[in-house]
N, C-alpha and C positions, 0 to 999 in steps of 0.2 A: 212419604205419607206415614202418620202413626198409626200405628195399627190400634184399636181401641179393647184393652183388654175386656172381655167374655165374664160373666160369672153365673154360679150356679143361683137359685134363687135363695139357698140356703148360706153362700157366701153373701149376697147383696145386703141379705139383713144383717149378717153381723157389721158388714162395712159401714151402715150404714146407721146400725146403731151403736158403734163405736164411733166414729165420725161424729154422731152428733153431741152422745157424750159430751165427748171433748169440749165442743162447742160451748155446750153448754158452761164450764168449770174455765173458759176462756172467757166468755164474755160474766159469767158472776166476779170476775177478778178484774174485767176491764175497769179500768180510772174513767170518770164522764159516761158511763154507762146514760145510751140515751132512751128514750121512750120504745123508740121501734129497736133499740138492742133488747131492750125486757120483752117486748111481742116475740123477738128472734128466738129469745134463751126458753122462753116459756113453750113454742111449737117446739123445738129441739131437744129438749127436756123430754116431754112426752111422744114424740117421733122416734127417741131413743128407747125408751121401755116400749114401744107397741114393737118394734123392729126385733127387741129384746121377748117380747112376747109370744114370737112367731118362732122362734127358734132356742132360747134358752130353756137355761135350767132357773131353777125357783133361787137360785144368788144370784143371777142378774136379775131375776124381775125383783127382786126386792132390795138390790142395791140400787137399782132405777128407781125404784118408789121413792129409798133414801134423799135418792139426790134430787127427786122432783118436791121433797120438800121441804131439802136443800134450799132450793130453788127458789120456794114460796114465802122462806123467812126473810132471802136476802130483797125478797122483793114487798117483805110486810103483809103477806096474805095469810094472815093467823091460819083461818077456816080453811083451804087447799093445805095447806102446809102439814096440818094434825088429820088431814083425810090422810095424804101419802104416811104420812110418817106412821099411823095405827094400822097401812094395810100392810109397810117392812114387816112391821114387828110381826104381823095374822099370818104372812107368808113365812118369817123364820121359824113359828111356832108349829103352822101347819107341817111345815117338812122339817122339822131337826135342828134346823140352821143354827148354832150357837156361835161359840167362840165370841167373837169381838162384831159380829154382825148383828146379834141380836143385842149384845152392849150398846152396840150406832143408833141399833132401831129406838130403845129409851132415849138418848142425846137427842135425836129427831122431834120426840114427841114433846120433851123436854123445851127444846129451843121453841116447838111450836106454842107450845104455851106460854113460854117467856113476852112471846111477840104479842101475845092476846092477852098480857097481865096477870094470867094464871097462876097465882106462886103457887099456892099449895100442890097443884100439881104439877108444874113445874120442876119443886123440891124432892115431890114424890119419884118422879123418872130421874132424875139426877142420883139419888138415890141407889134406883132400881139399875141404873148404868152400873153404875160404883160396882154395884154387889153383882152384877154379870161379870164386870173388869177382872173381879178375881180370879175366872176362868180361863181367859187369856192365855194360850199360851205364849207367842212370842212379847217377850217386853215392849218390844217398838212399837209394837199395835197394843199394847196393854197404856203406854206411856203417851200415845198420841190418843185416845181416846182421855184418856184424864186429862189434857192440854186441852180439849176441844169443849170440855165439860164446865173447865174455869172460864171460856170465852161466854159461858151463858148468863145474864144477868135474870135471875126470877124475881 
């Protein structure tokens, strides 16, 4: 018989919202993405930041926000998309958060307007990325933010 491992309640959310995470960044990649996979990715998305919310610090809730409007570009929801993406950036501002996080959080707000035709602000967060990038310290997160920047069309 397996014995079924035990966890704390403080372990279960991170597992569980790292777990979904994943999910989540698996099925936005899946090829034939079908109806009930967008329903799957969208609860998992946000099952990941509440889980995140229960026990993180203010960089996972707000790389959660990131990726739940991640999330809502690849799925064309302008409107959820620029909700999450303005609360990354309110939570990186609220607590400190720079570097290349609050760079992500402009590219978020950035892409979400792309999808709802917004150039001018659009160009404005692309922008505003750019001139966070320069703070960066590691190149590879300085270099894969400016890669992510040119996949935006405003």
């Amino acid at each position: 018989m397996v014995e079924e491992k035990k966890y704390t309640e403080k372990e279960a959310h991170k597992k569980f919202a790292v777990d979904c995470f994943n999910l989540v960044w698996n099925l936005m990649d899946k090829k034939g993405r079908t109806r009930a996979d967008d329903d799957r990715m969208m609860h998992a998305g946000h099952a990941s930041r509440f889980h995140w919310g229960e026990i993180g610090t203010p960089v996972e809730l707000e790389r959660g926000e990131w990726q739940i409007s991640r999330m809502y570009t690849v799925l064309n929801k302008a409107q959820s998309a620029l909700y999450h993406a303005e609360r990354c950036l309110e939570i990186c501002k609220e607590n400190g958060i720079a570097d290349w996080d609050i760079a992500f959080a402009h590219e978020a707000i950035a892409r979400a307007h792309a999808i709802a035709g917004q150039k001018i602000e659009c160009k404005k967060n692309i922008e505003q990325a750019k001139k966070a990038a320069e703070k960066i310290r590691e190149k590879g997160d300085k270099d894969h933010l400016l890669n992510e920047l040119k996949t935006i069309n405003c």
